[in-house]
C-alpha positions as CSV (number, residue, x, y, z in Angstrom):
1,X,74.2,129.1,109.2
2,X,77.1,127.4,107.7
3,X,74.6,124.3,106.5
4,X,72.5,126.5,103.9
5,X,75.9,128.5,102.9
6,X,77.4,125.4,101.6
7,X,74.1,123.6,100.5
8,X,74.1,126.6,98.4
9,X,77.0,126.1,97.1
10,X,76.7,122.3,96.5
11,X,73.6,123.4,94.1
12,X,75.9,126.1,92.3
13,X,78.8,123.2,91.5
14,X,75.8,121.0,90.4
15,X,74.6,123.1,88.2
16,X,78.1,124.1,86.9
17,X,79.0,120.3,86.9
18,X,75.8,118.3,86.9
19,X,77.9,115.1,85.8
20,X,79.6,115.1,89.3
21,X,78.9,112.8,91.7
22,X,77.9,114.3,95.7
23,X,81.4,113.2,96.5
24,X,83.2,114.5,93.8
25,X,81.3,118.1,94.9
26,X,82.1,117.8,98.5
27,X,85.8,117.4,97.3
28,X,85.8,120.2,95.3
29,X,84.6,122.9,98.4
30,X,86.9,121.3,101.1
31,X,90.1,120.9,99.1
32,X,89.8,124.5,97.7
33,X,88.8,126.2,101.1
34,X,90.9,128.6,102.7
35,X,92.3,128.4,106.3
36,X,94.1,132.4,106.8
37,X,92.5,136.0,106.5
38,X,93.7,138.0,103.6
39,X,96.5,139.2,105.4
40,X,97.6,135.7,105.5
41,X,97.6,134.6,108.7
42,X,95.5,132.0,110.0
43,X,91.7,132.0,111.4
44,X,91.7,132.5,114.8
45,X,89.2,130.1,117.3
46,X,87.7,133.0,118.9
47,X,86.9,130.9,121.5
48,X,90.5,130.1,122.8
49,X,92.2,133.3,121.1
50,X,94.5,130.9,119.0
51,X,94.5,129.8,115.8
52,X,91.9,127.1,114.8
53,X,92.7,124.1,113.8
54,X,90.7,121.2,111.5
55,X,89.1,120.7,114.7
56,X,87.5,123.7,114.3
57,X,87.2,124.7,110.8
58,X,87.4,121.5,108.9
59,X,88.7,121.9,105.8
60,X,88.2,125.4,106.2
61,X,86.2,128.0,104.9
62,X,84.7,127.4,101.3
63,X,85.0,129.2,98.1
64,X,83.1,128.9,95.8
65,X,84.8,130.8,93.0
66,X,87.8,128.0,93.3
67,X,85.7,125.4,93.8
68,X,84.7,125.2,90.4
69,X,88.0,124.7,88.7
70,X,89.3,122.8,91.7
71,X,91.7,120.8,89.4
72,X,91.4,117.5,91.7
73,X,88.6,115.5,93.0
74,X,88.5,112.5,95.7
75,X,85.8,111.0,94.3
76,X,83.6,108.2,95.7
77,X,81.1,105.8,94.5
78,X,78.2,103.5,96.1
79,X,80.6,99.9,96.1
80,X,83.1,102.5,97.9
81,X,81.3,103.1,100.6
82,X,79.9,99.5,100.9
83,X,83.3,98.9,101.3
84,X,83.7,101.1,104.3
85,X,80.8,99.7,106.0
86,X,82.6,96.1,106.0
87,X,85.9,97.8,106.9
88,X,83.4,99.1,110.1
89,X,82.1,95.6,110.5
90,X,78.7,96.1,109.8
91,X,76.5,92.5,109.1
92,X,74.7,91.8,105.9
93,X,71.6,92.9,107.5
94,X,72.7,96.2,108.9
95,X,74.1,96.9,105.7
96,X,71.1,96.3,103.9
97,X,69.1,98.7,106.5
98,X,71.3,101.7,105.2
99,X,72.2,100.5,101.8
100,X,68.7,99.4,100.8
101,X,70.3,96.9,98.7
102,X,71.7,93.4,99.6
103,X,74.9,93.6,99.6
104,X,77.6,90.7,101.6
105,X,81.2,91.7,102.3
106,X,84.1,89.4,100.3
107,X,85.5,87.4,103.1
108,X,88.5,87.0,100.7
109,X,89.4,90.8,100.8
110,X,91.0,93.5,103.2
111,X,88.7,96.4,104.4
112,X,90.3,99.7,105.8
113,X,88.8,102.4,106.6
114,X,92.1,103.9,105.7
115,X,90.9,103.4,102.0
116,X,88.2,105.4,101.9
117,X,88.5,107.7,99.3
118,X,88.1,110.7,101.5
119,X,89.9,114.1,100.9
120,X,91.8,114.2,104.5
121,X,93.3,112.2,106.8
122,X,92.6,111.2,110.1
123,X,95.6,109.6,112.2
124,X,94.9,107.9,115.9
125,X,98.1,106.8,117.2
126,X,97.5,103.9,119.1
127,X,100.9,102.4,119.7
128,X,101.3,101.1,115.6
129,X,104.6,103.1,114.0
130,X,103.7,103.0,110.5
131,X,99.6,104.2,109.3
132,X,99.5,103.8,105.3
133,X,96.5,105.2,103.3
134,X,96.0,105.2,99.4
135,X,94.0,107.7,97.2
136,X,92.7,108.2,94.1
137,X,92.1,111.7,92.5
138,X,90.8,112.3,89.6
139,X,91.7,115.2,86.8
140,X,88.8,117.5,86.3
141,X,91.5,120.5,84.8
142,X,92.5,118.5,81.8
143,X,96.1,117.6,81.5
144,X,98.6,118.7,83.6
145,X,101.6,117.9,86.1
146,X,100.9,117.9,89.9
147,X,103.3,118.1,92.4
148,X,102.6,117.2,96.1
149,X,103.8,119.5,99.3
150,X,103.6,118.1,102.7
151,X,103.0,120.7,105.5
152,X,103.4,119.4,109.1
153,X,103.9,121.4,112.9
154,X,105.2,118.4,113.9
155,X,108.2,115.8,113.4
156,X,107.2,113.0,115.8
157,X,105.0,111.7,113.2
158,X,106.9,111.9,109.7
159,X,104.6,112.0,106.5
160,X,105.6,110.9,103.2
161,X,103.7,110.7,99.8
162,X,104.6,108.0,96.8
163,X,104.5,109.0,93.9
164,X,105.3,112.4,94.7
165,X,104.2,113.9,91.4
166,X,101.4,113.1,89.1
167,X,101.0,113.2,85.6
168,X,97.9,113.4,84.0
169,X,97.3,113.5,80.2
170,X,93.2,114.2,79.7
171,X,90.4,114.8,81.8
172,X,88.9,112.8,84.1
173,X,92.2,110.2,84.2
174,X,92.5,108.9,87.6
175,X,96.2,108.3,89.2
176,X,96.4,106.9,92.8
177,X,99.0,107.2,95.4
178,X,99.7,106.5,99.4
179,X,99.8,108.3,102.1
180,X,102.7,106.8,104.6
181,X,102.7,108.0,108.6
182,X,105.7,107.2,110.3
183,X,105.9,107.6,114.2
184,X,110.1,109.3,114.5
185,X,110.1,108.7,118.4
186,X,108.9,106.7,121.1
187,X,109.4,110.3,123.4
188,X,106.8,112.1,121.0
189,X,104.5,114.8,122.9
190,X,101.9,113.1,122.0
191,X,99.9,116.1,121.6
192,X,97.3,116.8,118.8
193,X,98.8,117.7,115.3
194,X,97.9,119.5,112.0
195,X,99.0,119.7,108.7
196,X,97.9,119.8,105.0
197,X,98.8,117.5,101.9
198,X,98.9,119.8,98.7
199,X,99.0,119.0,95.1
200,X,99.4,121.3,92.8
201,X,100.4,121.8,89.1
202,X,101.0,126.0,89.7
203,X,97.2,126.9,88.7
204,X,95.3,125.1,90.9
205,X,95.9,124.2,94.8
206,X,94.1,120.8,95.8
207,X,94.8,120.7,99.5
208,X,93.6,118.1,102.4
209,X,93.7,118.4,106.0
210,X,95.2,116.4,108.7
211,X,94.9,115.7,112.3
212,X,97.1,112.9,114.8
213,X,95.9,112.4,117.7
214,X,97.2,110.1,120.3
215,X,95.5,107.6,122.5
């Protein structure tokens, strides 16, 4: 049942917002969503007993009253994701069959998937020390100060955020910054990992999930 909930939903923020883009809604509802019960403590995978993790519940649970004033949005736009699909090493044609649009990838520029403007973060150890991302978020609050918080389970893998405030002086100003993962020991557990990257200005909390995992 979750698809029609948040379908809903998507059709409430467009209605709200009809100048946003599908990315900029799916940011909204996943970095406003919730991950603990009112009490505070967090979901529990009643499958296990324990408490879920984004392997579970994604971003987490969505909220729609938030979601409109999210503050923040990761958006994304159609040369963006043509970018990903030469970071994936798709061929012209193969592009074309899911673009509908010729499109060639610049054989003079560097594709990550990394890049992706996406609002969370992925991380697959796979014996590299240092895993850099960028973003890009966007003001949709107006003007305002946003400070970032990193929340980690873990200190094999340290995570570090540059800037680690952003300014923003009107709406819709975009300010970028990266995302640095740094592997602390070579004796890590090597278990899977969870955490959160949060920016907030003290009115809104813009907040995006992250998994390491080890191969």
């Amino acid at each position: 049942m979750s698809c029609p909930h948040v379908s809903g939903l998507a059709a409430l923020l467009n209605s709200v917002h009809p100048e946003w883009s599908p990315a900029a809604i799916r940011s909204a509802l996943m970095t406003t969503a919730y991950k603990t019960y009112n009490d505070g403590k967090p979901i529990i995978d009643v499958t296990t007993g324990k408490p879920s993790t984004p392997f579970d519940h994604g971003a987490g649970h969505v909220l729609p009253t938030t979601a409109i004033n999210p503050g923040l949005i990761y958006d994304l736009t159609t040369v963006d994701y043509l970018g990903f699909l030469c970071a994936l090493n798709y061929t012209p044609s193969q592009i074309t069959s899911v673009s509908r649009r010729n499109y060639t990838c610049d054989p003079s520029k560097s594709y990550s998937v990394a890049h992706l403007n996406y609002p969370s973060f992925a991380v697959n150890v796979d014996g590299s020390s240092v895993f850099k991302y960028t973003r890009t978020v966007t003001s949709v609050g107006g003007a305002g100060s946003y400070s970032v918080k990193v929340n980690s389970e873990t200190t094999d893998v340290k995570i570090s955020v540059e800037p680690a405030v952003l300014n923003f002086k009107d709406i819709n100003e975009k300010k970028s910054h990266s995302v640095t993962f740094t592997v602390n020991s070579s004796k890590a557990s090597r278990s899977n990992s969870f955490g959160s990257i949060e920016w907030s200005d003290g009115k809104h909390v813009v907040a995006s999930p992250v998994a390491i995992s080890w191969t």
